[in-house]
N, CA, C and O atoms as a GROMACS GRO file, in nm:
protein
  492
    1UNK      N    1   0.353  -1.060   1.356
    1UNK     CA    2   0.497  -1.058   1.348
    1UNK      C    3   0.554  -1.199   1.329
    1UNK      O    4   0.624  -1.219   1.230
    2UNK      N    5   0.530  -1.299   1.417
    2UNK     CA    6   0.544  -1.416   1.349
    2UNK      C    7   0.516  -1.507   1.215
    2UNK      O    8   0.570  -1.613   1.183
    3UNK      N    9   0.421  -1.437   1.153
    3UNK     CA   10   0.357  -1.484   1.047
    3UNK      C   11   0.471  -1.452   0.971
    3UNK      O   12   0.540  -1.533   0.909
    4UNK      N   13   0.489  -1.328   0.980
    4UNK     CA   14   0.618  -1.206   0.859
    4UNK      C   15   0.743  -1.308   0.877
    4UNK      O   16   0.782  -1.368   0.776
    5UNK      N   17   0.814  -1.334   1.017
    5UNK     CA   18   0.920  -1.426   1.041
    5UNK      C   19   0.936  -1.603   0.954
    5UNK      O   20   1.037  -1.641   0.895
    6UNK      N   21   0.858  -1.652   0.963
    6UNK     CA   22   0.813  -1.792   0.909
    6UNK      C   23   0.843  -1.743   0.765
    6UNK      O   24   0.941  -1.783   0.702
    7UNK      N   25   0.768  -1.666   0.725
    7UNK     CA   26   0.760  -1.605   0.559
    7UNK      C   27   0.940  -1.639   0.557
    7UNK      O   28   1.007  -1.739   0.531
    8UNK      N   29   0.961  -1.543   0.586
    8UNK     CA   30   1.115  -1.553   0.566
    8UNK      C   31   1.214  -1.641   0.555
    8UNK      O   32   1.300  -1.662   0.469
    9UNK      N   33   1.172  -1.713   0.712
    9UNK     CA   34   1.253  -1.840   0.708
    9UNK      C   35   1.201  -1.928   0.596
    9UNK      O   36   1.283  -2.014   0.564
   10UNK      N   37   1.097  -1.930   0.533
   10UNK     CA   38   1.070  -2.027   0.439
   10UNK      C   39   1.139  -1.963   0.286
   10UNK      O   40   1.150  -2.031   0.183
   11UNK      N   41   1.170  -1.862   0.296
   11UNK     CA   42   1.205  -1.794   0.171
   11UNK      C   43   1.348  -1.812   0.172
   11UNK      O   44   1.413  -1.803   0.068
   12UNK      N   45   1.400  -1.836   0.283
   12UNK     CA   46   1.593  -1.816   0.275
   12UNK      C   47   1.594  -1.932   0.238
   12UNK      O   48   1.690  -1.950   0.162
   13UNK      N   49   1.514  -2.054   0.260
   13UNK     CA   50   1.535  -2.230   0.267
   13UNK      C   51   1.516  -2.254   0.104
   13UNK      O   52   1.550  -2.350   0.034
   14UNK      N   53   1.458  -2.145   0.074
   14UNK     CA   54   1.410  -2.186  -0.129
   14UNK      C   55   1.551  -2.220  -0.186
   14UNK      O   56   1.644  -2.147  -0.153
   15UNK      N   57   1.571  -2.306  -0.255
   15UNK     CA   58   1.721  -2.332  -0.303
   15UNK      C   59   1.642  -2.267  -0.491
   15UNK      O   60   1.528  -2.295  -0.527
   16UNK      N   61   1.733  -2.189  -0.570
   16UNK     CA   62   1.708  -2.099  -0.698
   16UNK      C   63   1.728  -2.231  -0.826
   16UNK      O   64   1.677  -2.227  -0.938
   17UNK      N   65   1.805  -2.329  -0.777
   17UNK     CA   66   1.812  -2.432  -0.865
   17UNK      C   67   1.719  -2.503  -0.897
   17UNK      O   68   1.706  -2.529  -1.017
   18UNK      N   69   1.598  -2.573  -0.768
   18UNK     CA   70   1.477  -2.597  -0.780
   18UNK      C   71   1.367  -2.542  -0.855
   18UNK      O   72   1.278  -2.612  -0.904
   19UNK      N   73   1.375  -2.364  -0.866
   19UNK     CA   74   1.275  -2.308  -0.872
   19UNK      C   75   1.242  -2.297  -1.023
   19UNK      O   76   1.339  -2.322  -1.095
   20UNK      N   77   1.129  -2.266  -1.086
   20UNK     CA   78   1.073  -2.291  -1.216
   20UNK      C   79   1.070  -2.109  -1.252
   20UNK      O   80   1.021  -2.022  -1.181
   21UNK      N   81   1.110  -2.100  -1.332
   21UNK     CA   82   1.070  -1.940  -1.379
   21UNK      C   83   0.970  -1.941  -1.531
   21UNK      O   84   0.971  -2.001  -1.638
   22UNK      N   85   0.901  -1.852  -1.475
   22UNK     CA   86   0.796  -1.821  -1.590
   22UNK      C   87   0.784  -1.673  -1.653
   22UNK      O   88   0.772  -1.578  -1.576
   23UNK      N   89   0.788  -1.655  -1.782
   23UNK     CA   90   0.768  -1.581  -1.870
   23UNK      C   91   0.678  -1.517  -1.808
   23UNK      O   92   0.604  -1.590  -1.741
   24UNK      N   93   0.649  -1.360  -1.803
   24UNK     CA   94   0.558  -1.262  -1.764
   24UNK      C   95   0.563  -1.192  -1.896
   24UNK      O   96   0.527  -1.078  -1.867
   25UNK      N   97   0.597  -1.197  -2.090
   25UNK     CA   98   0.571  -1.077  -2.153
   25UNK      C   99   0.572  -1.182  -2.261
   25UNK      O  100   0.592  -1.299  -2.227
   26UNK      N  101   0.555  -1.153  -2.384
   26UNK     CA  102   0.528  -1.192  -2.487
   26UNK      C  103   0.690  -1.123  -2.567
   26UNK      O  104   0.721  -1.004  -2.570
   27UNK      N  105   0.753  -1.216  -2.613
   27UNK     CA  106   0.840  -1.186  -2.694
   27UNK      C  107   0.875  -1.245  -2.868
   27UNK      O  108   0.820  -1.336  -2.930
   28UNK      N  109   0.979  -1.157  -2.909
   28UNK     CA  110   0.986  -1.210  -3.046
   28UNK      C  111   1.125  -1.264  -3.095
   28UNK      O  112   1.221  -1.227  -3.027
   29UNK      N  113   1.147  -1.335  -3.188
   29UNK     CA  114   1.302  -1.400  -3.240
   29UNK      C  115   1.319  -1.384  -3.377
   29UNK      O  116   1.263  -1.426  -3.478
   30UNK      N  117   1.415  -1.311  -3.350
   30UNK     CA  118   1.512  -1.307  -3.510
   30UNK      C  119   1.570  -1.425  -3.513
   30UNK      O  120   1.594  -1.503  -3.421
   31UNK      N  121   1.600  -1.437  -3.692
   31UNK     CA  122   1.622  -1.541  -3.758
   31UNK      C  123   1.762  -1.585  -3.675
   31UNK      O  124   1.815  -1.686  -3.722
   32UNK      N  125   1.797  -1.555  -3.616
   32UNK     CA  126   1.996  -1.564  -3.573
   32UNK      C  127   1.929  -1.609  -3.433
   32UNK      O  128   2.010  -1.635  -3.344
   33UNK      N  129   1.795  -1.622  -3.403
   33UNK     CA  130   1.809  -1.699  -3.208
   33UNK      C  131   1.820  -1.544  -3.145
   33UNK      O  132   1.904  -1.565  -3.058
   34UNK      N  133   1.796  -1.437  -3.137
   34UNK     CA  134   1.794  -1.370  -3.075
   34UNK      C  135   1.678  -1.324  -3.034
   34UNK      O  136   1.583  -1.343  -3.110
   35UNK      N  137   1.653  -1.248  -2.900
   35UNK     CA  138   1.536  -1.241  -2.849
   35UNK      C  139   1.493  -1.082  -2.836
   35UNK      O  140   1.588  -1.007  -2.811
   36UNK      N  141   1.364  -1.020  -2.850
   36UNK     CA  142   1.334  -0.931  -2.775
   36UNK      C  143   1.266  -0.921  -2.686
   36UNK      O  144   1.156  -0.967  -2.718
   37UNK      N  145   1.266  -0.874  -2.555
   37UNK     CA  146   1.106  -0.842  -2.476
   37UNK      C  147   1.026  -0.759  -2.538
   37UNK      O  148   1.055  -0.649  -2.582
   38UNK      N  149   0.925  -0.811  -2.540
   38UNK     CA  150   0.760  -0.662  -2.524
   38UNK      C  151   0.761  -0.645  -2.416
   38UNK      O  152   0.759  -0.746  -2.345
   39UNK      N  153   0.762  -0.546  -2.368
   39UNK     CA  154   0.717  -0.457  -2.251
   39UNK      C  155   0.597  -0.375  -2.290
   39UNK      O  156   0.614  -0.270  -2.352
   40UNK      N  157   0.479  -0.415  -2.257
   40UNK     CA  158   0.386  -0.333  -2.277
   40UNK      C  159   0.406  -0.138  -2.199
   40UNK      O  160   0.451  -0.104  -2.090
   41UNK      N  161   0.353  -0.058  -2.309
   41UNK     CA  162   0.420   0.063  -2.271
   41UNK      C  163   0.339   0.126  -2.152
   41UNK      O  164   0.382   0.205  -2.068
   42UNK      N  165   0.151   0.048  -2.169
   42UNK     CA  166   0.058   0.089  -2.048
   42UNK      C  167  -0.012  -0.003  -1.983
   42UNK      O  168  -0.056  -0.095  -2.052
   43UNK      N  169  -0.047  -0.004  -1.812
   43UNK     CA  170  -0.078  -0.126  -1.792
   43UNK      C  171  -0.208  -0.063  -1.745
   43UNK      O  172  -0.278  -0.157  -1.708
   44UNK      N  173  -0.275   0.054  -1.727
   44UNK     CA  174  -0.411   0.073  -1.699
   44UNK      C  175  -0.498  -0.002  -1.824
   44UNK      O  176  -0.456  -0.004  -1.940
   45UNK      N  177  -0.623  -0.061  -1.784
   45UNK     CA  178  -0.731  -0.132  -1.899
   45UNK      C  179  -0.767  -0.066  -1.988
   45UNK      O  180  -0.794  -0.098  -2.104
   46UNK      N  181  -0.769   0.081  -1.912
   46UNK     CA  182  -0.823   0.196  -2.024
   46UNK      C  183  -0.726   0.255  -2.154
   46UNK      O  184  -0.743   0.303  -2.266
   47UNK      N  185  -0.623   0.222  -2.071
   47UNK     CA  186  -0.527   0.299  -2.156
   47UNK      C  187  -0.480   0.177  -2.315
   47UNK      O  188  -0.472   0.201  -2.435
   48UNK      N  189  -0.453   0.026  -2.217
   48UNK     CA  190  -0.426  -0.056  -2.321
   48UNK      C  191  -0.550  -0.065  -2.410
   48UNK      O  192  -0.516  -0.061  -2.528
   49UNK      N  193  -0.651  -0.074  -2.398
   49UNK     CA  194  -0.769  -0.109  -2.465
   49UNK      C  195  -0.785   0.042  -2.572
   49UNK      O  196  -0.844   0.017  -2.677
   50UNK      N  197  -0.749   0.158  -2.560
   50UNK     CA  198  -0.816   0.274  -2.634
   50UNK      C  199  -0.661   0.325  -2.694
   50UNK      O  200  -0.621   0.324  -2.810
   51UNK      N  201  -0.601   0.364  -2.587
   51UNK     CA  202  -0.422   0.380  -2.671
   51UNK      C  203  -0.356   0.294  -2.744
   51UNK      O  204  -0.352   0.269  -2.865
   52UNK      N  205  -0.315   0.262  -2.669
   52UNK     CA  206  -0.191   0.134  -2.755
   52UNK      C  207  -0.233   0.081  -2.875
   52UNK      O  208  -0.141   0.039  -2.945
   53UNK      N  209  -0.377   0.066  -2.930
   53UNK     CA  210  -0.366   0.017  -3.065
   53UNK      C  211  -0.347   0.127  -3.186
   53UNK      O  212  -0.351   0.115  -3.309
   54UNK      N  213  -0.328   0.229  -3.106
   54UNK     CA  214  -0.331   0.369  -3.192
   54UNK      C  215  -0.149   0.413  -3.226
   54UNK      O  216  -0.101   0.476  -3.320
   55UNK      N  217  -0.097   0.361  -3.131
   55UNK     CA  218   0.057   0.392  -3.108
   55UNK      C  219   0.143   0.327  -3.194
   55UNK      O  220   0.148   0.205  -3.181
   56UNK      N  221   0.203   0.373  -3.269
   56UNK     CA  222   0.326   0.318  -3.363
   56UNK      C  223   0.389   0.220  -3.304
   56UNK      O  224   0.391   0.120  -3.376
   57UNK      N  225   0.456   0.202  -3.173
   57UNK     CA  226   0.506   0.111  -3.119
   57UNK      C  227   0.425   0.106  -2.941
   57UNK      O  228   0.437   0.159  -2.830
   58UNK      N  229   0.379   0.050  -2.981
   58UNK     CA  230   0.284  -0.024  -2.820
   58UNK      C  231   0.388  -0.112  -2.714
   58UNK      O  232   0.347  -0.154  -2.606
   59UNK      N  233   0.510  -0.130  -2.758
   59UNK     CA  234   0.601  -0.155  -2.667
   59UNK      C  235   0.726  -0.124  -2.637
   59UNK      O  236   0.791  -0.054  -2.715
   60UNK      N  237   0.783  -0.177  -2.508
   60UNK     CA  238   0.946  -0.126  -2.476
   60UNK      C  239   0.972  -0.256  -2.520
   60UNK      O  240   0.908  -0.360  -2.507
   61UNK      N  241   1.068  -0.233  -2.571
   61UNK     CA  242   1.163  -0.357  -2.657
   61UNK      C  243   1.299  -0.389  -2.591
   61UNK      O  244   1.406  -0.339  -2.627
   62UNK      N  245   1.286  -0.458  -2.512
   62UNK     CA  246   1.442  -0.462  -2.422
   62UNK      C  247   1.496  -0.624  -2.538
   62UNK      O  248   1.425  -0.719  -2.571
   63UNK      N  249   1.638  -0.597  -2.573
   63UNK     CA  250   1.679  -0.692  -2.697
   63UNK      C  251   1.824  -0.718  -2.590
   63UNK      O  252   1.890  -0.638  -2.524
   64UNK      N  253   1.837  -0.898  -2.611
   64UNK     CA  254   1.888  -0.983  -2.532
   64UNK      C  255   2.009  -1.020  -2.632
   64UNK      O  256   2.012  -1.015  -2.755
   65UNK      N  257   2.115  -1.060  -2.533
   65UNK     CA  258   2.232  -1.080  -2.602
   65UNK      C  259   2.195  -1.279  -2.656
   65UNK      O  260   2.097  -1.352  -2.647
   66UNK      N  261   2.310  -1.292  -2.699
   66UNK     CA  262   2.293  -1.454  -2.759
   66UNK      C  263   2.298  -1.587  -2.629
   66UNK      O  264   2.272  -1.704  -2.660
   67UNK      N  265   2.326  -1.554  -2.514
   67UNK     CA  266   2.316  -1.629  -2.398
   67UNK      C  267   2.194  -1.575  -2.306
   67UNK      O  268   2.137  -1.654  -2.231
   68UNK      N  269   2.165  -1.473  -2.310
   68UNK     CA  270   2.087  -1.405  -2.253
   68UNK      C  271   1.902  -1.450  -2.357
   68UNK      O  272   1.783  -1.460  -2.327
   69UNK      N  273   1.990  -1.462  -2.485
   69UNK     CA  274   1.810  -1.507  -2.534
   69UNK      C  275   1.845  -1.646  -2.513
   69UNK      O  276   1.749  -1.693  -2.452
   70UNK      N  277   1.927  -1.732  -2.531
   70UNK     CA  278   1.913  -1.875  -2.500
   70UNK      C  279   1.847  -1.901  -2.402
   70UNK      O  280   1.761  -1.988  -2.417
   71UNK      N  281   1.862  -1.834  -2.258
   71UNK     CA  282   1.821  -1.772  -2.093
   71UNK      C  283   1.648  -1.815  -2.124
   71UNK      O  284   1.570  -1.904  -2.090
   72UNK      N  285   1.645  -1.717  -2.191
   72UNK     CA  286   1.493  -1.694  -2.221
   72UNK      C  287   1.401  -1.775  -2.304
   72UNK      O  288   1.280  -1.752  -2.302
   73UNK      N  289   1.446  -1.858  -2.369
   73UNK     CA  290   1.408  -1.932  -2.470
   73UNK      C  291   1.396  -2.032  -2.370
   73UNK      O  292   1.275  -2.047  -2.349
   74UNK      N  293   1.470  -2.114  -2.292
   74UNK     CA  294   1.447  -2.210  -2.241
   74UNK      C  295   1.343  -2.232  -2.112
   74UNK      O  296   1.291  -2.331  -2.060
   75UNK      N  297   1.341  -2.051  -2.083
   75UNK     CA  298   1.216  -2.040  -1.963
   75UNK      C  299   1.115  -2.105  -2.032
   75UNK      O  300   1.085  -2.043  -2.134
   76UNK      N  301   1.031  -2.242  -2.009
   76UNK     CA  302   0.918  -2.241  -2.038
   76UNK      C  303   0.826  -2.274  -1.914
   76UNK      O  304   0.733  -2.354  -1.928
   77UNK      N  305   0.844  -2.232  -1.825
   77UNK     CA  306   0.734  -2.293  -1.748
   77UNK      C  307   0.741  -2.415  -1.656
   77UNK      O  308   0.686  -2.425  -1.547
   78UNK      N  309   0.836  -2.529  -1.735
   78UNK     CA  310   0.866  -2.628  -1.684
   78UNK      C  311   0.915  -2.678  -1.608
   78UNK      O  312   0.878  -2.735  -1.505
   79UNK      N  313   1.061  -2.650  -1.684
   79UNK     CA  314   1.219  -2.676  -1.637
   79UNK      C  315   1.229  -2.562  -1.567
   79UNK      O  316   1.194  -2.445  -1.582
   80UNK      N  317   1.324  -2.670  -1.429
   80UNK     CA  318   1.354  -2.564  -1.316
   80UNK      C  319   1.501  -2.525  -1.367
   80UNK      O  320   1.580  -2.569  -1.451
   81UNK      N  321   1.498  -2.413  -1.266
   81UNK     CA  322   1.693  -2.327  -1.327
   81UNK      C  323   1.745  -2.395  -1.327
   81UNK      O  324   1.810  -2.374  -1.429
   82UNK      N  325   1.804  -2.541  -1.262
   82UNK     CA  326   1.926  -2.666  -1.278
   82UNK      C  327   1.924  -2.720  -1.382
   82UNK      O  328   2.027  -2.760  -1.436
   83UNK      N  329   1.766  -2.738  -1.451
   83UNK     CA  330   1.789  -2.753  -1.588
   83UNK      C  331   1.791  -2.679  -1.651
   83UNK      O  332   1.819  -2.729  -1.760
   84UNK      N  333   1.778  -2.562  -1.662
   84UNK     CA  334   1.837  -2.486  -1.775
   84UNK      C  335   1.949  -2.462  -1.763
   84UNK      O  336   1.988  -2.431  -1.876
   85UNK      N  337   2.062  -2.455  -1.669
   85UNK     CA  338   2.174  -2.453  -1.626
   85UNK      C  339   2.232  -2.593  -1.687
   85UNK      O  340   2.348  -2.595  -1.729
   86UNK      N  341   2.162  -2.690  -1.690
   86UNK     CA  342   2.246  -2.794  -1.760
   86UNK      C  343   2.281  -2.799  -1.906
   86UNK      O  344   2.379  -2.832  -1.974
   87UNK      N  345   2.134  -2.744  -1.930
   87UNK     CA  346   2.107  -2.710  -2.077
   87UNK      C  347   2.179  -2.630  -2.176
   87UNK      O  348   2.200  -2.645  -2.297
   88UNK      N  349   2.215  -2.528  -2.080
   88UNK     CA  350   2.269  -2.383  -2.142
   88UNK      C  351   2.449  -2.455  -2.129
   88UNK      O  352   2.511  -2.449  -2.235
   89UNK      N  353   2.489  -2.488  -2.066
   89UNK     CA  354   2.621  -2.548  -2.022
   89UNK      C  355   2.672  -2.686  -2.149
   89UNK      O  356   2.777  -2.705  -2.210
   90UNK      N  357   2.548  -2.756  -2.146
   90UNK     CA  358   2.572  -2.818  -2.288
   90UNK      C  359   2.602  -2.793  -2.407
   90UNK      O  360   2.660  -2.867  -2.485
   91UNK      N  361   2.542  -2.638  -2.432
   91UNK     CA  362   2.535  -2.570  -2.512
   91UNK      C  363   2.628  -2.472  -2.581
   91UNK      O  364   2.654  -2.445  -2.698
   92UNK      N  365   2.670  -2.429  -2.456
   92UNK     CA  366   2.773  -2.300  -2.443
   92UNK      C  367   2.912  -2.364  -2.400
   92UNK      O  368   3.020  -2.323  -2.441
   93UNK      N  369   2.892  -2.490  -2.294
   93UNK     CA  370   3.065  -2.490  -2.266
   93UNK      C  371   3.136  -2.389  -2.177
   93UNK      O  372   3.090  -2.329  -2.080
   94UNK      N  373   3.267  -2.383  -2.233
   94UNK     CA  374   3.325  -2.284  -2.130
   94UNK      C  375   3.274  -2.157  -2.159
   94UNK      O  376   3.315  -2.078  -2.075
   95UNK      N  377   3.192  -2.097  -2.254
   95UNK     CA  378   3.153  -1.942  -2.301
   95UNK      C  379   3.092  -1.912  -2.182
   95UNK      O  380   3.090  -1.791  -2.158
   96UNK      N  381   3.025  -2.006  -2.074
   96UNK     CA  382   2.908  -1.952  -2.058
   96UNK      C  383   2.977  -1.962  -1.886
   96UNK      O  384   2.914  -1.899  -1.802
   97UNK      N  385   3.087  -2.031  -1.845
   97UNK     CA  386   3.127  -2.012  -1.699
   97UNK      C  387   3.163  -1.911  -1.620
   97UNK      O  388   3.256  -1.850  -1.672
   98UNK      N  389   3.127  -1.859  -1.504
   98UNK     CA  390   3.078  -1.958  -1.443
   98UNK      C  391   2.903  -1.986  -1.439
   98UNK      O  392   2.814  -1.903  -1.419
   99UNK      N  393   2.893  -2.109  -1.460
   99UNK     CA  394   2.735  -2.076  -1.506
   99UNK      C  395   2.646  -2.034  -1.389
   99UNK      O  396   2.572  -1.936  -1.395
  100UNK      N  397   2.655  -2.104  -1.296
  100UNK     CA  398   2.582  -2.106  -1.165
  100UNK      C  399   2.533  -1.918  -1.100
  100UNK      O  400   2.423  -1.875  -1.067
  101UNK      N  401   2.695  -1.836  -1.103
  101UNK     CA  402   2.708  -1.724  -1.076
  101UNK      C  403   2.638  -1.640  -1.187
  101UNK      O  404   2.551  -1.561  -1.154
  102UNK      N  405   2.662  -1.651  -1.274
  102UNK     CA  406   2.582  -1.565  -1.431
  102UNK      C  407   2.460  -1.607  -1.452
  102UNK      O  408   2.389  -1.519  -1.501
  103UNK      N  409   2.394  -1.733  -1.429
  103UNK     CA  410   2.290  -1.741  -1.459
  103UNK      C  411   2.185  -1.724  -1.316
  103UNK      O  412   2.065  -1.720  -1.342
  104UNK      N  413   2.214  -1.718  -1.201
  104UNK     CA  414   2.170  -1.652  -1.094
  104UNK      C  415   2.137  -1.495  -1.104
  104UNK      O  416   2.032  -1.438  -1.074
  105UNK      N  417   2.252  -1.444  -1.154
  105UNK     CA  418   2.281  -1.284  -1.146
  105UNK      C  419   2.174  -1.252  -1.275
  105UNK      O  420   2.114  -1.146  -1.260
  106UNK      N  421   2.147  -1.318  -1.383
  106UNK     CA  422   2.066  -1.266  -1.465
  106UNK      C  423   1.910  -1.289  -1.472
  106UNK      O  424   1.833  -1.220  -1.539
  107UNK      N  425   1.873  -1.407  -1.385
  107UNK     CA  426   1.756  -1.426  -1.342
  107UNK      C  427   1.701  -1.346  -1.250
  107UNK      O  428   1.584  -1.310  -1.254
  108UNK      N  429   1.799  -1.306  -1.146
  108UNK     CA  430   1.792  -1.220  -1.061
  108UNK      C  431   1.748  -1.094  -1.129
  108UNK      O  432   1.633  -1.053  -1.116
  109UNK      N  433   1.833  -1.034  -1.197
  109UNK     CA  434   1.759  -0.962  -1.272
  109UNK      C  435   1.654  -0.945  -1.344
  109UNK      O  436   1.592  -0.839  -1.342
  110UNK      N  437   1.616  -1.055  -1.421
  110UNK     CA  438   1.488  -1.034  -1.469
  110UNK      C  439   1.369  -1.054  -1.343
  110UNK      O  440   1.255  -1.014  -1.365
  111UNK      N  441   1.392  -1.098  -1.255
  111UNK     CA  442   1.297  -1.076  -1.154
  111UNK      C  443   1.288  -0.976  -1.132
  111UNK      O  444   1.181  -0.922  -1.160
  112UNK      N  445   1.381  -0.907  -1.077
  112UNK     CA  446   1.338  -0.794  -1.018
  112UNK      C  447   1.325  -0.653  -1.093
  112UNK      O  448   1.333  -0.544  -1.036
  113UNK      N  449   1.306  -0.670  -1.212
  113UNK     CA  450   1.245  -0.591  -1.321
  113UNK      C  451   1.134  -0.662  -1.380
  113UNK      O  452   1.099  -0.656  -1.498
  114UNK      N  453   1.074  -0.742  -1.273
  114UNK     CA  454   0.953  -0.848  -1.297
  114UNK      C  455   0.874  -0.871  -1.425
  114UNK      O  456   0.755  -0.862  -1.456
  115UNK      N  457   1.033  -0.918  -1.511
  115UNK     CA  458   0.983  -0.986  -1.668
  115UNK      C  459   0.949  -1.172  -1.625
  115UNK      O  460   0.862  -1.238  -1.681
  116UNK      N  461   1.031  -1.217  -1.528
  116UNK     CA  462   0.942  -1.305  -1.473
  116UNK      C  463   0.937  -1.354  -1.322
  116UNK      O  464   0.986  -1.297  -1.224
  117UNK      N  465   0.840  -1.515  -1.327
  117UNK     CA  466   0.794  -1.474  -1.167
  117UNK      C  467   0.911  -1.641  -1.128
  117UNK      O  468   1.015  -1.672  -1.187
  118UNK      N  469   0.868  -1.689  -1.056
  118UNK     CA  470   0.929  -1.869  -1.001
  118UNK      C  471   0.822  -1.898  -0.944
  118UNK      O  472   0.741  -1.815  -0.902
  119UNK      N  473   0.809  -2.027  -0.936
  119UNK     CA  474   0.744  -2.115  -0.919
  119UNK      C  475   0.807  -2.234  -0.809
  119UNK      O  476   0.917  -2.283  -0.836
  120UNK      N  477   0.739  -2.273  -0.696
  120UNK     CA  478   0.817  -2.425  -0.679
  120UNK      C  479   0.823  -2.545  -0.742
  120UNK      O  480   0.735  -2.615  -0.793
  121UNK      N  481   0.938  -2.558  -0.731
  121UNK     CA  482   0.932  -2.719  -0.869
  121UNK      C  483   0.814  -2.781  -0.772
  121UNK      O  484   0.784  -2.735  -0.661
  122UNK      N  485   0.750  -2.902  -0.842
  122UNK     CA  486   0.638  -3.002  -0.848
  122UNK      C  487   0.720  -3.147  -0.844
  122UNK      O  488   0.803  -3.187  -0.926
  123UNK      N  489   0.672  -3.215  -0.722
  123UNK     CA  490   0.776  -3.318  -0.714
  123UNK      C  491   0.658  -3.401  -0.795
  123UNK      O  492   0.676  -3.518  -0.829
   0.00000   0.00000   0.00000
């Protein structure tokens, strides 16, 4: 029970600005900067390895608006959310305010439809 408690307290202390988000799917870009996800349609070995190369479309295609693929484009692995928040803000200006609140709320989302994971920044 203490172990579970600590977990926690170390998880409320994570500040989202620090944290690094990483790509979990393979995606594609139209000529205009826009993005799609692949969502693979099966995740058993058996199924991807013998189905899916047989299937007309082997994926769910979730297609991102023009701030929403910028979002995604800039996930690389690296840069933590403050920089992409700086980035995207350079970019966008007032289109994109408030940034802090929108770009929380949409990361948030893609987490928890676990298209991707975070990372702790690396001092």
């Amino acid at each position: 029970m203490a172990l579970f408690k600590k977990t926690l307290q170390q998880n409320r202390e994570l500040n989202l600005w620090e944290l690094i988000p990483i790509r979990k799917f393979e995606f594609e870009k139209s000529e205009n900067e826009l993005v799609t996800i692949l969502i693979p349609k099966f995740k058993n070995k058996f199924l991807v390895q013998h189905l899916m190369p047989r299937l007309k479309y082997p994926y769910i295609k979730i297609k991102l608006d023009e701030i929403g693929s910028a979002v995604w484009l800039e996930i690389d692995g690296k840069k933590s959310v403050g920089e992409i928040a700086e980035n995207l803000e350079a970019r966008f200006g007032e289109k994109i305010q408030p940034i802090e609140e929108r770009l929380s709320k949409f990361l948030t989302q893609l987490k928890m439809h676990q298209f991707i994971d975070f990372k702790k920044e690396e001092n």
